[in-house]
N, C-alpha and C positions, 0 to 999 in steps of 0.2 A: 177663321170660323172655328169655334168648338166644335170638337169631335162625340159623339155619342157612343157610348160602349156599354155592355151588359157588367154589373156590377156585385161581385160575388164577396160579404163580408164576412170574416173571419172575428175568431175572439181574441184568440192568440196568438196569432200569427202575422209579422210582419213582411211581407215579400218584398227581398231586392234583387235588382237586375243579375240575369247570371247563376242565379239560386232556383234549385229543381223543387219541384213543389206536387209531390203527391199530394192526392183528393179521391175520395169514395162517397160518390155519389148519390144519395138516394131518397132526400126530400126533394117533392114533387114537383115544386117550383123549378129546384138545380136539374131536376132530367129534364125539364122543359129548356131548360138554357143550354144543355146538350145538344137538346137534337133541333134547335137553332143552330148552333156552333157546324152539326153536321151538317144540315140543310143549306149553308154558305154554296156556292159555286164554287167550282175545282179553283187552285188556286190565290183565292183571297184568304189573308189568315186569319184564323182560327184565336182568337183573342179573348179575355173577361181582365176586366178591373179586380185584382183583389185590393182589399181595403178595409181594416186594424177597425173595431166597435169600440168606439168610445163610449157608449153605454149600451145595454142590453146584450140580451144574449142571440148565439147564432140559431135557435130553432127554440119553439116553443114559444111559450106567454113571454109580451117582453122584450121580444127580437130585435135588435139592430137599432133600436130609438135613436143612437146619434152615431156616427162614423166620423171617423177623422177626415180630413180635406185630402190630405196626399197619400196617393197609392202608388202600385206599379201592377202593368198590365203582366198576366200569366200567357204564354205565345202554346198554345195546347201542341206538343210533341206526341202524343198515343193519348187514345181513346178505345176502352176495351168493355164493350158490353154484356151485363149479364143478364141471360134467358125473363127475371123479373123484371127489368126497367133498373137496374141498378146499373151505374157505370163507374168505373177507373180509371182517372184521368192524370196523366202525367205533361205539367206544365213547368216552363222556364222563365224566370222572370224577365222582364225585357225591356218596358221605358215608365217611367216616372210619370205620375199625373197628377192637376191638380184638381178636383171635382168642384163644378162652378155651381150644378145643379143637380138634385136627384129626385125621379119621377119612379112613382110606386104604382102607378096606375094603367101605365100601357101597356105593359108586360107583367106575367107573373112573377118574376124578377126585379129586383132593383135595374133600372139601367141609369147613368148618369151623365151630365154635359161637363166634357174633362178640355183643358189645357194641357198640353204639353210641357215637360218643363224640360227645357234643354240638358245638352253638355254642363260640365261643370264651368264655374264662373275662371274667366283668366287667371290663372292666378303661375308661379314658378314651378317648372319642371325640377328644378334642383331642389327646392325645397318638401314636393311632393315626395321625391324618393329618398331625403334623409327622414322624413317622418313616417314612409312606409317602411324602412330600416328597421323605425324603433318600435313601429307596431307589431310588424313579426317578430321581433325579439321577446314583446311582453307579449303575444300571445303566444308563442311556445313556452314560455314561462307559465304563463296562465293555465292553459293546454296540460302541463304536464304537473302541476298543482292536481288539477280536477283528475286528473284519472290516477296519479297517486292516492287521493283521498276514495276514491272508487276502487281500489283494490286491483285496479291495471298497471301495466307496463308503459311507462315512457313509449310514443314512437317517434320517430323524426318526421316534419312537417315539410311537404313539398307545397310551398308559398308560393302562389303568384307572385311575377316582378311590378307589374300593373301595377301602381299605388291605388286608381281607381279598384280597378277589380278587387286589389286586396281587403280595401277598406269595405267592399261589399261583402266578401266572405268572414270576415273577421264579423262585422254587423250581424249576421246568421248563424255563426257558431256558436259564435259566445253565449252563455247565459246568461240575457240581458234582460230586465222588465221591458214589457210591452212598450211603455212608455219612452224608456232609452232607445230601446229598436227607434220607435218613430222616431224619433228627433233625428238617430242616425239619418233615414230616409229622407227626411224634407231636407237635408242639410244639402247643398246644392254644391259646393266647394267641397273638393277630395281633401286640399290642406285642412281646412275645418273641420272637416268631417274625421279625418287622422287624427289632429289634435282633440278631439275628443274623446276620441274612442283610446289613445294614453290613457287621458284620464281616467276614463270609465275601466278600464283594465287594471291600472294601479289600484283602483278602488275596487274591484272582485276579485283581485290576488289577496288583497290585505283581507277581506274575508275570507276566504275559504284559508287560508293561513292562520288566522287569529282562531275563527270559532270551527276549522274543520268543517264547516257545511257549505254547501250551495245554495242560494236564493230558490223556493219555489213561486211561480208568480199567483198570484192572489188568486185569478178565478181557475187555477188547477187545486184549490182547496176549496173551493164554493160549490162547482158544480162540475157533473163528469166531461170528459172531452168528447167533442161530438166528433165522428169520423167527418164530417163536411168541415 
């Protein structure tokens, strides 16, 4: 049976498993989904959907019209409140979901009817670890492109061995459009999901190499970033 979860969307941001996700809390809805969260029984965890808007935006006229299908649950580690109703919430990301349904109406929140989407599909451990090999290679390469062009110092990267894990922090760090993150995420296979993210890294080296820049993603030029 689908699982029901409160469903908190973002504009720009892709959450993966593993990946720490501050939040600053302070449209009315999301305090209300707080002190849900807190009113839980000792115990049971402390859970929201985040989940990438495929159109509209995250507050204001316009909000959230469409969202992607696959998210990942944020597992709430601290929750620090301020004297106004404003809270600080530091979350981890933690399993993959697909959203079957979303209801707007019973809560001031999205909340949504999610599938679980497993482990990665069978696929070879030998082949996982020569592709997380080359992934760390081109993103220390990558890595130390951007922060040469940033006017920083090279540092040495202490990599996960996890080809999963890695392929989740590499998805996170890099500057990637919204759109690449997603794909990273829905990609269900760690080897698939490696062999893209080559690609995708060969392809953001040759830029910031070629033209000296970084990609800024589209709605960091449209409109300001909301603290939610």
């Amino acid at each position: 049976m689908p699982d029901t979860i409160p469903l908190f969307p973002l504009g720009s941001t892709v959450l993966f498993p593993g990946v720490l996700l501050p939040l600053h809390i302070f449209e009315p809805r999301y305090r209300s989904l707080v002190r849900d969260l807190l009113d839980l029984p000792e115990g049971e965890p402390r859970r929201f959907g985040v989940v990438a808007i495929r159109q509209g935006w995250e507050v204001g006229e316009g909000k959230a019209q469409a969202l992607h299908t696959v998210g990942c649950t944020a597992l709430v580690r601290r929750i620090n409140p301020h004297p106004d109703g404003r809270y600080d919430v530091i979350g981890v990301g933690a399993e993959r979901f697909e959203i079957l349904h979303v209801d707007d109406s019973t809560q001031p929140y999205l909340t949504g009817s999610v599938r679980w989407l497993d482990g990665d599909d069978e696929e070879s451990p030998e082949e996982a670890e020569l592709l997380a090999a080359r992934v760390g290679k081109l993103f220390t390469g990558y890595a130390g492109d951007v922060c040469g062009l940033q006017g920083g110092e090279t540092e040495a990267l202490d990599l996960p061995d996890d080809p999963t894990v890695l392929s989740y922090l590499v998805a996170s760090a890099a500057l990637l459009s919204l759109e690449d993150r997603q794909e990273l995420l829905t990609e269900s296979s760690t080897v698939r999901r490696l062999q893209l993210q080559a690609r995708l890294l060969r392809r953001e080296s040759t830029i910031v190499r070629r033209l000296h820049a970084v990609p800024v993603p589209l709605i960091e030029l449209s409109v300001p970033r909301s603290a939610n």
